[in-house]
C-alpha positions as CSV (number, residue, x, y, z in Angstrom):
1,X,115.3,32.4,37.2
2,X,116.4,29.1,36.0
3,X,114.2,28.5,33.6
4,X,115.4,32.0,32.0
5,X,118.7,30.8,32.3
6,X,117.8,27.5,30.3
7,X,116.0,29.4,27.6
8,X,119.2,31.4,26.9
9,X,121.5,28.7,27.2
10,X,119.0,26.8,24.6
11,X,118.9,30.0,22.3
12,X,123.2,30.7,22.1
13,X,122.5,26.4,21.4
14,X,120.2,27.0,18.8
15,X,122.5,29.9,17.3
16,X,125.6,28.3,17.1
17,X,123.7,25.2,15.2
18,X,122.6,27.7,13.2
19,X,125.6,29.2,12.2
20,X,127.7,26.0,11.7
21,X,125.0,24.3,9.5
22,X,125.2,27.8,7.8
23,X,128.5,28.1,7.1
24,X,128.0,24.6,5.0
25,X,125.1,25.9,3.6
26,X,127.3,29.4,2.1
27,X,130.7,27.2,0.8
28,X,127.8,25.2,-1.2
29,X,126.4,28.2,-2.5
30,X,130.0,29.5,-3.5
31,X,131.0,26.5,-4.9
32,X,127.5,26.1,-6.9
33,X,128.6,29.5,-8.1
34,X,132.1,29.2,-9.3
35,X,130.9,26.3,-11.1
36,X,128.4,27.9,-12.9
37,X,130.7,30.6,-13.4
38,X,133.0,28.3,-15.6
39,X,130.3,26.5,-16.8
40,X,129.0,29.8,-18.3
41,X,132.8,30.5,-19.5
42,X,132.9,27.2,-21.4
43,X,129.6,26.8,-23.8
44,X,132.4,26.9,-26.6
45,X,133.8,23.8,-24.9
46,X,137.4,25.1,-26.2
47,X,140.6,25.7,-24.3
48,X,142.9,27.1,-26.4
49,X,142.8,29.2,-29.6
50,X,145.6,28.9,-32.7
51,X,145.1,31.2,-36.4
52,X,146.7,30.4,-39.3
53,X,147.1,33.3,-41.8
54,X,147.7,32.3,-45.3
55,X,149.3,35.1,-48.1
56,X,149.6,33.0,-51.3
57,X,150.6,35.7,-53.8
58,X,154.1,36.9,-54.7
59,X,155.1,39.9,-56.7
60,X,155.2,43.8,-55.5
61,X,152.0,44.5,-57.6
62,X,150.2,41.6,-54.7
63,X,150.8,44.0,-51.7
64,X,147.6,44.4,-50.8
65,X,147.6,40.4,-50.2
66,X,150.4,40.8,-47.9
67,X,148.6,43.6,-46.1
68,X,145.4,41.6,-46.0
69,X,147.3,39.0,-44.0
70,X,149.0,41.2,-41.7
71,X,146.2,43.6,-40.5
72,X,144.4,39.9,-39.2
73,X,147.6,39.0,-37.7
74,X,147.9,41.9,-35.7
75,X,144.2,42.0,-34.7
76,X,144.2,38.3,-33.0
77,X,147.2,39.3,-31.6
78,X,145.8,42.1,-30.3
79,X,142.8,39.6,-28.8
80,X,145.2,37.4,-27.1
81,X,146.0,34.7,-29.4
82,X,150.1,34.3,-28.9
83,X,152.9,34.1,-31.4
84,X,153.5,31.2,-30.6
85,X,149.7,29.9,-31.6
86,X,150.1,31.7,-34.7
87,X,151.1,30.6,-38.2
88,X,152.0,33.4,-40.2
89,X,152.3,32.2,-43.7
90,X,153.8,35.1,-46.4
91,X,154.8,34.0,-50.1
92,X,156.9,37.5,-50.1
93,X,158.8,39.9,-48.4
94,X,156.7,43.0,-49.5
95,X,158.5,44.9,-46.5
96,X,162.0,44.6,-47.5
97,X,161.1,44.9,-51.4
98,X,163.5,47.5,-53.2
99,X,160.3,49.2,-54.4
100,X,159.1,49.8,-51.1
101,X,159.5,53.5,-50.9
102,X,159.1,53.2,-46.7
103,X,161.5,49.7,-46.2
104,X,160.6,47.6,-43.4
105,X,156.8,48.8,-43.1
106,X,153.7,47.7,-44.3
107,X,150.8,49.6,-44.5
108,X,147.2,49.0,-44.9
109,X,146.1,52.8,-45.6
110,X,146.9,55.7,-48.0
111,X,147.6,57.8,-44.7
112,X,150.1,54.9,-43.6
113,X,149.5,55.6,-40.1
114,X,149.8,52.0,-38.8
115,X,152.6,50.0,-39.5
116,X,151.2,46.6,-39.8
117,X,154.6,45.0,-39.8
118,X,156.5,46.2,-36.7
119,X,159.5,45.6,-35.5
120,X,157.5,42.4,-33.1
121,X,155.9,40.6,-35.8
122,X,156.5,36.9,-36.4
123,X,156.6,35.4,-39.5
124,X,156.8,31.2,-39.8
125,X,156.7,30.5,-43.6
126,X,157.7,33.3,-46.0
127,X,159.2,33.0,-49.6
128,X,159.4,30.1,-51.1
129,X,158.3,27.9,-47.9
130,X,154.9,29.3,-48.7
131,X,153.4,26.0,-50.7
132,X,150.5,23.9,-51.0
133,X,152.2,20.8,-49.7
134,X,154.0,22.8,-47.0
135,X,150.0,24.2,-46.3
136,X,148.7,20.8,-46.2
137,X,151.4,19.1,-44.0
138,X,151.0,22.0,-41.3
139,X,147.3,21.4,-41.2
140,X,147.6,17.4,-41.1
141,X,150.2,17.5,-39.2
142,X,152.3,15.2,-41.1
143,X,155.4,17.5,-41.0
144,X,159.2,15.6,-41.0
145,X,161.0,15.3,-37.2
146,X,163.2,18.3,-38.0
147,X,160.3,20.8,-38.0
148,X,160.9,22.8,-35.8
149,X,157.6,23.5,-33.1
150,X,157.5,27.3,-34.0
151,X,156.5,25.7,-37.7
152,X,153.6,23.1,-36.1
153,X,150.0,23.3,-35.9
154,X,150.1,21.9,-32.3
155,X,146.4,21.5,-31.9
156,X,144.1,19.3,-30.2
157,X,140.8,18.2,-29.7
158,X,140.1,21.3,-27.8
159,X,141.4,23.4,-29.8
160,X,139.5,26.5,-32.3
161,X,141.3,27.9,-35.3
162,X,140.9,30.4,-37.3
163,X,141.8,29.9,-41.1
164,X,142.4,32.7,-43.4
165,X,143.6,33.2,-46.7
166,X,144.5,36.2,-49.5
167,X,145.5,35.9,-52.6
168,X,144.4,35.2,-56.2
169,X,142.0,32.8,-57.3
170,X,138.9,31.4,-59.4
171,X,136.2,29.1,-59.1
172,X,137.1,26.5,-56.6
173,X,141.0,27.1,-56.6
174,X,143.6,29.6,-55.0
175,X,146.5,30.1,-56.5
176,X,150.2,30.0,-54.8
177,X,153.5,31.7,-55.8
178,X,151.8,32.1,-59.1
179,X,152.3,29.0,-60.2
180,X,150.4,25.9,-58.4
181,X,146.8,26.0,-57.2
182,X,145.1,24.4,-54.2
183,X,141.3,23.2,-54.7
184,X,138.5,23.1,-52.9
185,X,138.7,19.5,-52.6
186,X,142.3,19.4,-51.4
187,X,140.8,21.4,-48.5
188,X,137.8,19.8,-47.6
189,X,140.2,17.0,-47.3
190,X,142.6,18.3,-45.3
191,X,139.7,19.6,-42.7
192,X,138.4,15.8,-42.7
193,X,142.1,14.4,-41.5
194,X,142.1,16.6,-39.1
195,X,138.7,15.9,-37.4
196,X,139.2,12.1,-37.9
197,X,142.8,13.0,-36.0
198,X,141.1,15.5,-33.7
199,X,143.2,18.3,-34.5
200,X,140.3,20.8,-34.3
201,X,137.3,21.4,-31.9
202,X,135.9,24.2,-34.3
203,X,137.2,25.7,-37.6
204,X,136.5,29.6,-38.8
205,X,137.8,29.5,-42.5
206,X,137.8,33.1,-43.9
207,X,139.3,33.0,-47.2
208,X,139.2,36.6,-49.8
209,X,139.4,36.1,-53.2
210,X,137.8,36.1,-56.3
211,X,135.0,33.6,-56.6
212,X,135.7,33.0,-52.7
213,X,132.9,30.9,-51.7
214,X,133.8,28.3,-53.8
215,X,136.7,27.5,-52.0
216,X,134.5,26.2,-48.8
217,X,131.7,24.9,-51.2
218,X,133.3,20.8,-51.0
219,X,133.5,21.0,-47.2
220,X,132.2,18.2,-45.4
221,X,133.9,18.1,-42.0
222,X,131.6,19.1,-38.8
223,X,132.0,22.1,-36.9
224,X,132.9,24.5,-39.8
225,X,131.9,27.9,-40.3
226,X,133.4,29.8,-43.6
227,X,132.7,32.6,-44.9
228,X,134.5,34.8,-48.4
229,X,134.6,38.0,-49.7
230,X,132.7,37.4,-53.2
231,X,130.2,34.8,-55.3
232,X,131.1,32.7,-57.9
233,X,131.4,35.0,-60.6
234,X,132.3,37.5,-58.9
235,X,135.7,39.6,-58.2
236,X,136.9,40.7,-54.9
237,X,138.0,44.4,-56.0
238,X,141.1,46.5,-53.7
239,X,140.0,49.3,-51.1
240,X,142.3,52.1,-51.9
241,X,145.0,53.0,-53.4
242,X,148.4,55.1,-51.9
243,X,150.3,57.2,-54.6
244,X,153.3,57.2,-52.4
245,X,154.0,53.5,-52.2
246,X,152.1,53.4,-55.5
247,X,150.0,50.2,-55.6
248,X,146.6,49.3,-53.6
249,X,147.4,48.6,-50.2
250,X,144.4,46.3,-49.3
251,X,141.4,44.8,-50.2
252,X,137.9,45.9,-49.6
253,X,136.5,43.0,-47.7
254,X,139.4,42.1,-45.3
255,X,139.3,46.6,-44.8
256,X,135.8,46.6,-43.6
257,X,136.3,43.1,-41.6
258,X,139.4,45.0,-39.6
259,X,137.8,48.6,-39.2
260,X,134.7,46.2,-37.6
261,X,137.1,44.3,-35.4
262,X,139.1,47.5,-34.2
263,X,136.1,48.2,-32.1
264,X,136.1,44.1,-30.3
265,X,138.0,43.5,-27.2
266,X,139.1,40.4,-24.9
267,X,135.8,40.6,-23.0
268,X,133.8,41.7,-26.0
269,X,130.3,39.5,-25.6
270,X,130.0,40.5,-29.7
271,X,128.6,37.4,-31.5
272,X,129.7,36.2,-34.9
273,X,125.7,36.6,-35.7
274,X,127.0,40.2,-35.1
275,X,130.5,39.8,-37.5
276,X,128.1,38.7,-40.3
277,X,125.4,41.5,-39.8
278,X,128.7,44.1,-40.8
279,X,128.5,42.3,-44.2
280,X,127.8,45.7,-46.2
281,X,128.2,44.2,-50.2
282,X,127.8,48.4,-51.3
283,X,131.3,49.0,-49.4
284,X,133.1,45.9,-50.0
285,X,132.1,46.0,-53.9
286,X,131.1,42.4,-53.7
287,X,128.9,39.7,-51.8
288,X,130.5,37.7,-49.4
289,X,129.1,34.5,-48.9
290,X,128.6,32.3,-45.4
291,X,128.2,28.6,-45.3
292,X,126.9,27.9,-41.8
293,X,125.5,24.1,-42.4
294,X,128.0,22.4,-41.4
295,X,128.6,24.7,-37.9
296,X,125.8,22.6,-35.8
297,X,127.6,23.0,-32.2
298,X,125.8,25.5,-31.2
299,X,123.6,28.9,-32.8
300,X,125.9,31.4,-33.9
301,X,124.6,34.2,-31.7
302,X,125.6,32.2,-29.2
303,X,129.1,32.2,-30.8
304,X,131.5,34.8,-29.4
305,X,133.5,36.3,-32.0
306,X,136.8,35.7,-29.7
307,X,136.1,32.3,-29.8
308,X,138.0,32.1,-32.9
309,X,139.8,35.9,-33.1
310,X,140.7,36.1,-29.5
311,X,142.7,34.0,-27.3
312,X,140.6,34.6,-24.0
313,X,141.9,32.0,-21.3
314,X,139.5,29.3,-20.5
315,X,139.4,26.9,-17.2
316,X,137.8,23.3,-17.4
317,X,137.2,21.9,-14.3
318,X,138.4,18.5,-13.4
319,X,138.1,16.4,-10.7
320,X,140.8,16.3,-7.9
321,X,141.8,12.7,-8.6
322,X,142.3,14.0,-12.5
323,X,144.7,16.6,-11.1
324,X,147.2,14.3,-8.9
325,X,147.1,12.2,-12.3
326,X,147.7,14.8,-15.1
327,X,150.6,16.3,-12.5
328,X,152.1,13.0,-12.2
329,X,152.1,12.1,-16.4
330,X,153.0,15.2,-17.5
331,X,156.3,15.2,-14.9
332,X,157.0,18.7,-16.4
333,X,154.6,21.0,-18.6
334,X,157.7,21.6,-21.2
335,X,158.0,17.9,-21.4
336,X,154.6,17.1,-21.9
337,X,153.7,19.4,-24.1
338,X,156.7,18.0,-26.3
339,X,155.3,14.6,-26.3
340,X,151.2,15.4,-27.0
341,X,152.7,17.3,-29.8
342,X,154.7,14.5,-31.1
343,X,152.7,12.0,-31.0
344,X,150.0,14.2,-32.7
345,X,152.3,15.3,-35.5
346,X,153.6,12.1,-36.2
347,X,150.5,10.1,-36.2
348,X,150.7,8.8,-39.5
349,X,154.3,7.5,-39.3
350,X,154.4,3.6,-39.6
351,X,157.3,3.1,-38.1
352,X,158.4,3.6,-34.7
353,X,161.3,6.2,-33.4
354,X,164.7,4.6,-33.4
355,X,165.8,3.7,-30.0
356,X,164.6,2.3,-27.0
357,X,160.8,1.1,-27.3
358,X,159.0,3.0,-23.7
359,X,155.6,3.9,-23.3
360,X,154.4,7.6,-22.7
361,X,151.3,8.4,-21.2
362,X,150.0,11.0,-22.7
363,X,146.7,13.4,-21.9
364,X,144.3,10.9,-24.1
365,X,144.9,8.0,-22.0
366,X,142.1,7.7,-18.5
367,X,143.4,9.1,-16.0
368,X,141.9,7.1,-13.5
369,X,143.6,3.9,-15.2
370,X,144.9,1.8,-12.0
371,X,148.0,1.5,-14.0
372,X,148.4,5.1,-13.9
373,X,147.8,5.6,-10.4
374,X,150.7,4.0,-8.2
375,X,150.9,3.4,-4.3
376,X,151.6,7.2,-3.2
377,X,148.4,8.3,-5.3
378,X,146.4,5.9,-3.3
379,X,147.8,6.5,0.4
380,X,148.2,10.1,0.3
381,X,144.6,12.5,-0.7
382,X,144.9,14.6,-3.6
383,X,145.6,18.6,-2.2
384,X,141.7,19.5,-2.4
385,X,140.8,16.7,-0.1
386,X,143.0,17.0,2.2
387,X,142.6,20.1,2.4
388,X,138.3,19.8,2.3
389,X,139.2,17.6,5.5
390,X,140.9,19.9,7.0
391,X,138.4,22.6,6.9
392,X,135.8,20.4,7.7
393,X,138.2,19.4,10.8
394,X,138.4,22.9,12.2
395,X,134.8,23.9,12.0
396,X,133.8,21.0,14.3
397,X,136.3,21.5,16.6
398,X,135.7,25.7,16.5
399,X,131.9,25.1,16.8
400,X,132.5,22.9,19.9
401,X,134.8,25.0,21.8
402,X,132.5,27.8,21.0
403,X,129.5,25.8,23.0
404,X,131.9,25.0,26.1
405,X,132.8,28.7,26.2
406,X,128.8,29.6,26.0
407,X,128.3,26.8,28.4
408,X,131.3,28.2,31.2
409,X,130.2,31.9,30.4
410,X,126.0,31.0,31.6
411,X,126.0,28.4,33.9
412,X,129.3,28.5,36.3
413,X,129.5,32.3,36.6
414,X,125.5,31.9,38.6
415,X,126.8,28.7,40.5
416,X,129.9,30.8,41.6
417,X,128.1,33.2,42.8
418,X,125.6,30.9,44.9
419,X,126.1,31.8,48.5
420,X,126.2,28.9,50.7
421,X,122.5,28.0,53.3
422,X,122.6,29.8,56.3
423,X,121.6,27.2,59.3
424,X,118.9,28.9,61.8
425,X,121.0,29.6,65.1
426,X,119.0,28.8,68.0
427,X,119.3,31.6,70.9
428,X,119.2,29.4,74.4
């Protein structure tokens, strides 16, 4: 009877053990699981996505240009990317044109069933802002202190852009407001300052055109994948044209690119190995062109196409010592956001902002720096520590209390229930 006892007290033992080392042995396995999660959410190693959408041409008779522009605008938008990482370049106001027979719309087809310009749309540079210096600046990011932000390429190291431009061109040039040109080397240039300022994790330049691929054809800058709408010697021809509003409305590359993308969502696994495979030179009455040589990151159909259309939120995972840090530099996310951007767009100013010399941290600096990390950080664990602890904490003392209820429950009940030796009474 008691040895019974002993082997089911030893089992309830052995299953408690069990179920304590097993509860470790799950919040691993969870943990190893959200991590690779992420991991498998970050092989694009970007966090945030920005487009800048370039119309260079002027003039009613260009309002197929305009629409080009504005049927890519509303498609990222469409795959996340915000307004506010959006650069909406348009060198005329086709909408509000007396010609316009429909004022205040933009179409892209001879049915004019989608209005491409809205009553939501966004536009940054339009008119005469629409320049090649004002172009350059906004890449480089050398723009004056009364820019405002809605008018900055706020990128970062992390960031992916998409780069596309319509208008008129020729063989390594693309001509703005009908009367300067930007070249292919002014370009390639541009894309070098911002890599050596790391304003750009990867670049998508589209660009449609005549003679487009010889706008990308100077590029030397690493992780830069272009692509255009015809060959050198070649013309990019319109779509359609609508004898209402009487002039073409679009162009028969960036139509065939859209009517492809209408079917890509947010969680779309589509690859841009996939986007160039639509290429169909028949329906687009030219050859577009992809320069791929310089994109080494990784293959492209490993390259989601809403890595650079969409604006699909991406986590990186940091340490919980980076976390106290980053909280206690940024003081505010409006303010910190303020400085990075400063100090990014004013990177090539020599001289210092009037005032009072201070130091800002900002999100480049270690953030395990001791200088960073004051007294508080050091007494009080970061949040997930404590809070690991704590867990850890109440498991012991749950799995312990468990075993002292197991061990009341088995042995005293049996004891209780003992009765006491009878002493032989001896009859005289």
């Amino acid at each position: 009877m008691r040895l019974s006892k002993a082997a089911s007290l030893l089992s309830l033992l052995c299953l408690a053990l069990w179920g304590f080392v097993g509860s470790f042995a799950s919040n691993e396995n969870k943990t190893r699981s959200v991590e690779d999660f992420f991991s498998s959410s970050q092989q694009s190693g970007h966090t945030n996505n920005w487009a800048v959408l370039v119309c260079s041409s002027r003039y009613w008779f260009n309002y197929r240009h305009i629409a080009n522009a504005l049927g890519i605008y509303r498609t990222v938008k469409r795959l996340g990317i915000p307004d506010s990482n959006i650069i909406l370049m348009l060198a005329d106001d086709i909408a509000c044109n007396k010609r316009n027979k429909y004022p205040a719309t933009v179409f892209a087809n001879p049915g004019r069933i989608l209005d491409l310009y809205g009553d939501n749309i966004e536009v940054d540079y339009r008119g005469y802002e629409v320049t090649v210096e004002n172009f350059i600046r906004l890449l480089t990011g050398r723009v004056d202190e009364s820019m405002p932000r809605s008018k900055r390429l706020l990128t970062d190291e992390r960031s992916n852009i998409i780069i596309y431009m319509a208008g008129h061109g020729g063989v390594e040039f693309l001509k703005f407001q009908d009367n300067e040109e930007i070249s292919a080397f002014d370009l390639a240039d541009a894309f070098e300052q911002m890599w050596q300022k790391k304003r750009y994790r990867e670049i998508f330049f589209m660009v449609d055109t005549c003679q487009a691929v010889s706008m990308y054809s100077k590029f030397y800058s690493p992780n830069i994948l272009a692509t255009g709408s015809s060959q050198v010697g070649e013309s990019s021809y319109s779509y359609e044209n609508d004898d209402e509003i009487g002039v073409s409305v679009i162009d028969s590359y960036t139509h065939f690119v859209l009517e492809y993308l209408e079917g890509i969502n947010k969680t779309s696994q589509a690859t841009m190995e996939d986007f160039f495979a639509m290429y169909d030179p028949i329906g687009m009455k030219s050859s577009p062109g992809i320069r791929k040589d310089l994109f080494t990151s990784r293959p492209l159909n490993q390259t989601l196409i809403t890595d650079f259309f969409g604006g699909v939120a991406q986590a990186q995972l940091l340490d919980d010592y980076t976390y106290e840090n980053i909280d206690r530099i940024r003081g505010s996310i409006s303010g910190v956001d303020e400085n990075h951007s400063y100090a990014r767009s004013h990177s090539h100013l020599d001289s210092k902002p009037s005032g009072v010399a201070h130091h800002q941290p900002t999100l480049t600096e270690s953030p395990n720096d001791p200088a960073l990390v004051d007294k508080t950080t050091a007494a009080f664990p970061p949040r997930g520590i404590r809070k690991e602890s704590s867990e850890k904490y109440i498991r012991v003392w749950l799995t312990i209390i468990s075993l002292g209820a197991l061990c009341l429950f088995t042995v005293w009940p049996s004891t209780s229930r003992t009765t006491p030796k009878r002493t032989p009474v001896h009859q005289p």
